[in-house]
C-alpha positions in Angstrom: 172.1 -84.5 128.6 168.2 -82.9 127.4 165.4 -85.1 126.2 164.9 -84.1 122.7 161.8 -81.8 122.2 160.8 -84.4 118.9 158.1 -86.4 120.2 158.4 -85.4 123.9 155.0 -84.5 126.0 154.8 -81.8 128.6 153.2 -81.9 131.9 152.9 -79.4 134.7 153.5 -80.0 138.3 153.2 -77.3 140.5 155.2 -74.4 139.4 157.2 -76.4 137.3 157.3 -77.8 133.6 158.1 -81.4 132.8 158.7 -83.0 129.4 158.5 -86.8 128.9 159.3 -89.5 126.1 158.9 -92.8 125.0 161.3 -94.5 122.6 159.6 -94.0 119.3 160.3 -97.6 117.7 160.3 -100.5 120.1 163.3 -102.2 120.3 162.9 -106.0 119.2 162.6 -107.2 122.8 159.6 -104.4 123.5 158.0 -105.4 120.2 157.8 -109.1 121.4 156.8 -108.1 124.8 159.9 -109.5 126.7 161.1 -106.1 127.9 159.6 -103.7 129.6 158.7 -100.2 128.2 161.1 -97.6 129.7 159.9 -93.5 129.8 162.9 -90.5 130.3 161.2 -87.5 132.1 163.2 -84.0 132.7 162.3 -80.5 134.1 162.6 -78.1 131.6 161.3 -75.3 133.8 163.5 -74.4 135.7 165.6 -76.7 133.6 167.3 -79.5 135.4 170.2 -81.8 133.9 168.9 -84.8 135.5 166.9 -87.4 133.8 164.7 -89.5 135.3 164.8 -93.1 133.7 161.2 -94.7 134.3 160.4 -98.7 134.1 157.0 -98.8 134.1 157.1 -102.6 134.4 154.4 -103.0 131.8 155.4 -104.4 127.5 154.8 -101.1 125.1 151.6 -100.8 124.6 152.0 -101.4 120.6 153.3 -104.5 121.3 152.5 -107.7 118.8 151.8 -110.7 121.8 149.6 -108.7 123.9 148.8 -104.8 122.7 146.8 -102.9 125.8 146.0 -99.3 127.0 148.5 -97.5 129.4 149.1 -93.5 130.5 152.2 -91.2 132.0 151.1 -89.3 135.0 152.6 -86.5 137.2 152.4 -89.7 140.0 155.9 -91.1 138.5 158.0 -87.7 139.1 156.2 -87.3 142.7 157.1 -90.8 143.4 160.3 -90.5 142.6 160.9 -87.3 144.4 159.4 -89.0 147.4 161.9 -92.2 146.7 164.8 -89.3 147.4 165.7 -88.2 143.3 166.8 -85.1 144.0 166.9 -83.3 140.3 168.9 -80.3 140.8 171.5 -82.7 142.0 172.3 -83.4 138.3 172.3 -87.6 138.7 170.0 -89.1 136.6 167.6 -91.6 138.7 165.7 -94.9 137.9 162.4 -95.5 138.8 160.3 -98.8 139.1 156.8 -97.8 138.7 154.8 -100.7 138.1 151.7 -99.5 136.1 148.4 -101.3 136.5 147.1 -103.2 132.7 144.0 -102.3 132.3 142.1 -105.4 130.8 140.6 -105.2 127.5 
């Protein structure tokens, strides 16, 4: 399965091409701040059929108890390459990646 290219971000990593996406609604639980918000990365270039699945351990950041800043970096694909996510393999992979709050 692709990430849809609606609303997706690209980044480059090396020779490679990378889209990512965040859910665009929260779900009730992300909106409250209960849940944490998740973020699906896939190569696009060369194009890989594995998604990466990306718990960033951190509420949406347009959450209504307690809105902050937060970014998606190349750092959660290298992590998870150096955690053993192999994405020609075609498996999908999770990844916790717990992202630092920046305080406001």
């Amino acid at each position: 399965m692709s990430l849809q290219s609606r609303g997706s971000r690209t980044v480059r990593i090396a020779d490679e091409e990378w889209v990512w996406k965040i859910r665009r609604k929260a779900t009730a639980s992300q909106a409250a701040g209960i849940t944490p918000m998740l973020v699906a990365v896939q190569r696009v270039a060369p194009l890989s059929p594995a998604v990466l699945i990306v718990d960033v351990g951190l509420s949406r950041p347009d959450n209504t108890a307690s809105p902050h800043q937060t970014s998606v970096t190349p750092m959660l694909v290298r992590q998870a390459r150096e955690a053993g996510w192999q994405p020609e393999s075609g498996r999908g992979y999770r990844l916790l990646f717990q992202l630092i709050r920046d305080r406001p």
